[in-house]
C-alpha positions in Angstrom: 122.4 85.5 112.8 120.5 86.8 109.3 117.2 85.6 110.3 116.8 86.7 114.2 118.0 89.7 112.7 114.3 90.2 111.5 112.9 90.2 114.8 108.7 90.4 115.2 106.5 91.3 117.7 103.0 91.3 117.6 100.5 93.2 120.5 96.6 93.1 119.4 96.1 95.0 115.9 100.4 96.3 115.8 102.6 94.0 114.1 106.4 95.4 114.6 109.2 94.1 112.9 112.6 95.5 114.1 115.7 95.2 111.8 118.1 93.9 114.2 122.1 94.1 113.6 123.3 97.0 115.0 126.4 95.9 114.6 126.5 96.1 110.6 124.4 99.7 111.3 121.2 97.1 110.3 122.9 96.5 107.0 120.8 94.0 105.4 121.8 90.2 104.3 120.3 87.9 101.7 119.2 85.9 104.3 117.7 88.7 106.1 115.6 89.8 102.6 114.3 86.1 102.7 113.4 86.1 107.1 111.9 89.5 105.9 109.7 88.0 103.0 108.8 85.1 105.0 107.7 87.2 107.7 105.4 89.4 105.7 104.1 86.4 104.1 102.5 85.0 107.4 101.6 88.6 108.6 99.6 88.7 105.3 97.0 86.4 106.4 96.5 87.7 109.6 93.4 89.3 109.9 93.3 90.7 113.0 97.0 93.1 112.1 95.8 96.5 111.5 99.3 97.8 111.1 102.6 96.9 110.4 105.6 99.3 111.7 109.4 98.3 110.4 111.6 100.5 112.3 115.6 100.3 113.0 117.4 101.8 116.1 118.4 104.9 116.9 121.7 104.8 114.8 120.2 103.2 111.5 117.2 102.4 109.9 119.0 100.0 107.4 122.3 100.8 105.7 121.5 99.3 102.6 122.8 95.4 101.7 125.8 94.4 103.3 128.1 94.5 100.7 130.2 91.3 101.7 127.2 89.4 99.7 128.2 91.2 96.6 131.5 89.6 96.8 130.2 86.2 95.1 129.2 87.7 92.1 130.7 86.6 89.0 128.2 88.4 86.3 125.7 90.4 85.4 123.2 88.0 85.9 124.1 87.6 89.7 123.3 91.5 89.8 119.5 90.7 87.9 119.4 88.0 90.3 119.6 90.5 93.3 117.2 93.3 92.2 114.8 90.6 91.7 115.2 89.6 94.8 114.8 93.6 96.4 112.0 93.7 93.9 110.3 90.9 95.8 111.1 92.1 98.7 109.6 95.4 98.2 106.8 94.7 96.1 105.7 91.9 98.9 105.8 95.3 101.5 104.2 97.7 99.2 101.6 95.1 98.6 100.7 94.2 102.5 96.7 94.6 102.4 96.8 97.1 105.6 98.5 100.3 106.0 102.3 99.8 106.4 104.8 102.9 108.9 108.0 102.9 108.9 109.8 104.6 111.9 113.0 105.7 110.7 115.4 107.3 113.7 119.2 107.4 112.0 120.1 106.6 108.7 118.3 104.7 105.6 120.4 104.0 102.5 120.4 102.0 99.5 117.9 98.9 99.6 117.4 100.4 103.4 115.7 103.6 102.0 113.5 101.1 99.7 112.4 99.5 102.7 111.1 102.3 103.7 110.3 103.8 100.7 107.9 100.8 100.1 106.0 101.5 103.6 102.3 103.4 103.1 103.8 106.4 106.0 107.0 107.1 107.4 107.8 108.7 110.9 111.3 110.3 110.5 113.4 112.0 112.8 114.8 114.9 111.9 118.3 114.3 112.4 118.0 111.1 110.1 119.3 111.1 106.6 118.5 109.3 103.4 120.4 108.3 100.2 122.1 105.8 98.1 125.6 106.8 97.8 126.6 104.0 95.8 128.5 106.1 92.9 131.0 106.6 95.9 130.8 103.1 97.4 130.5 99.6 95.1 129.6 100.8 91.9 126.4 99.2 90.9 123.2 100.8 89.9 119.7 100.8 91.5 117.2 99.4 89.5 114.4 101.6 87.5 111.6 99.9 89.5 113.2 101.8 92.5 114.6 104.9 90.8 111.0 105.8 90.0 109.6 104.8 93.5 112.6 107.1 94.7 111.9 110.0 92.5 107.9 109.6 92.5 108.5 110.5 96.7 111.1 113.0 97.0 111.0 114.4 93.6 113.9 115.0 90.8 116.0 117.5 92.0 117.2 115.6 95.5 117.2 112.2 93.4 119.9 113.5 91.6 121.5 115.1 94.0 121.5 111.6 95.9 122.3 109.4 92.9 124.8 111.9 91.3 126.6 113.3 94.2 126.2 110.6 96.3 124.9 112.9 99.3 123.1 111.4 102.0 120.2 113.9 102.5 118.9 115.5 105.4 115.4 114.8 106.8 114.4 118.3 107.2 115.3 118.5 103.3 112.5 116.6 101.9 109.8 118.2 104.1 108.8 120.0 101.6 108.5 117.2 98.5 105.9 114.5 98.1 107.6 111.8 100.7 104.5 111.3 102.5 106.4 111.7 106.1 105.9 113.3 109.5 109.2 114.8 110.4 109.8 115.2 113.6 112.4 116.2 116.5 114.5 113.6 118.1 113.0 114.1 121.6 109.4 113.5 120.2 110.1 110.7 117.7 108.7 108.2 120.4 105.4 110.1 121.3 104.7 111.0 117.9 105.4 107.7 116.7 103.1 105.8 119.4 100.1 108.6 118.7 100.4 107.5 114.6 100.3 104.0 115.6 97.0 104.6 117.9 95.4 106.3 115.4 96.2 104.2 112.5 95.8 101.0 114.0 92.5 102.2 115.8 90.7 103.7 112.3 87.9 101.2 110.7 90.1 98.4 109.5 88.0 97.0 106.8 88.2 100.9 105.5 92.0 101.1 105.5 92.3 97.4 103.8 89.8 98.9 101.5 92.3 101.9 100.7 94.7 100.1 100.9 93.4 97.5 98.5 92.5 100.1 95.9 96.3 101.9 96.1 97.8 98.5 95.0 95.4 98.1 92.7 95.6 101.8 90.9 99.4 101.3 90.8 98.9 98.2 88.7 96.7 100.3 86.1 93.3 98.3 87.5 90.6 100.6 88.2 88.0 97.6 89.0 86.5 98.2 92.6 83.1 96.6 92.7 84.3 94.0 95.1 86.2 96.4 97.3 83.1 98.9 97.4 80.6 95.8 97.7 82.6 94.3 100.8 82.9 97.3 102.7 79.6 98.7 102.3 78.0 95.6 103.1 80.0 94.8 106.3 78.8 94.9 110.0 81.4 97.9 110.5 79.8 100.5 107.8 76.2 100.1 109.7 78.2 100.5 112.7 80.4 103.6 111.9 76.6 104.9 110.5 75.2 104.5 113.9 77.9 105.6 115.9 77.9 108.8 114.1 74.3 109.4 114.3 74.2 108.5 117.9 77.2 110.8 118.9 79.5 108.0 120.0 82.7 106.3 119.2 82.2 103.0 116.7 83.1 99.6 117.6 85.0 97.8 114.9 85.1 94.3 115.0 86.5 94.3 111.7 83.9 92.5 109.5 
């Protein structure tokens, strides 16, 4: 069940992975962290992928871990066990070298929201909400890796009010923070989302790995970039995107 759960699909430069298990609201198993991370791991090397999209259904996004798994733990060290494993699992996403969307239709909680959290963009509908509820629910705490991810995208004020009061908040809510997201209505989430992924996946390639590359990079504390700049002013793409520009047409990337 847990790993077809994390279901993939790859068409030219779109990778898609589609959380899978509606019937938990996509509520997300050890098993499934591990298919997930596995997953990623052989996107990675894929040259060709442009983009990555992880997107739910229309009822959920992901509704955090499924809390049956919590059920075996006997001690505090089972609960550092499991962040380290969300830490993996996030870090490995936040750390894809090409740009990373997730599309995000109903509801995103708990190590859900990370998920998402952790992806370069977001495409949210408006009706979907966002939280981690878990002072109402099982009682544990998230981990200050992902409180300041959390508060670093949708600012203070609505962390606390999600961590605190345990809301689940509102799309149209965070509009106005730092969560770098296009929020749109529930009738265009599908046309928005396609025209993001056209556009994304369709930009200069060895420029977004390059951005990309230098993100990761800048959240580590490492300013180097010699080998970024080096590579992608010296590639076959930067003379083309020149010339294409000069000669009033549309570049052809072939990516090196």
């Amino acid at each position: 069940m847990s790993a077809s759960a994390i279901v993939l699909t790859v068409d030219g430069p779109v990778a898609r992975i589609r959380i899978d298990r509606p019937e938990a609201r996509n509520a997300m198993t050890l098993a499934m962290y591990e298919a997930l991370v596995t997953t990623l791991g052989e996107l990675r090397d894929d040259g060709a992928v442009r983009l990555l999209v992880l997107e739910g259904d229309d009822k959920a996004f992901a509704a955090g871990t499924e809390i049956s798994e919590f059920t075996a733990f006997t001690s505090g060290r089972d609960g550092l066990a499991y962040e380290a494993k969300v830490e993996q699992v996030v870090n490995t996403l936040e750390t894809m070298p090409f740009p990373t969307l997730a599309a995000v239709k109903g509801v995103a909680t708990g190590g859900g929201l990370m998920l998402a959290v952790a992806c370069d963009l977001q495409v949210m509908s408006a009706t979907a909400r966002i939280g981690a509820p878990i002072a109402r629910t099982v009682g544990n705490c998230l981990s200050s890796r992902n409180l300041a991810r959390l508060q670093t995208l949708v600012g203070p004020a609505l962390l606390r009010r999600m961590l605190f009061a345990a809301e689940l908040v509102k799309a149209t809510e965070i509009s106005g923070s730092a969560f770098p997201t296009w929020i749109v209505e529930p009738e265009s989430f599908d046309t928005v989302l396609t025209e993001k992924i056209e556009t994304i996946a369709g930009a200069a390639p060895l420029t977004q790995r390059a951005t990309k590359a230098s993100l990761v990079r800048i959240a580590g504390g490492d300013l180097e970039d010699a080998d970024i700049i080096e590579r992608t002013y010296g590639s076959t793409d930067f003379a083309e995107g020149v010339g294409a520009f000069l000669e009033r047409r549309k570049p052809i990337w072939q990516n090196r």
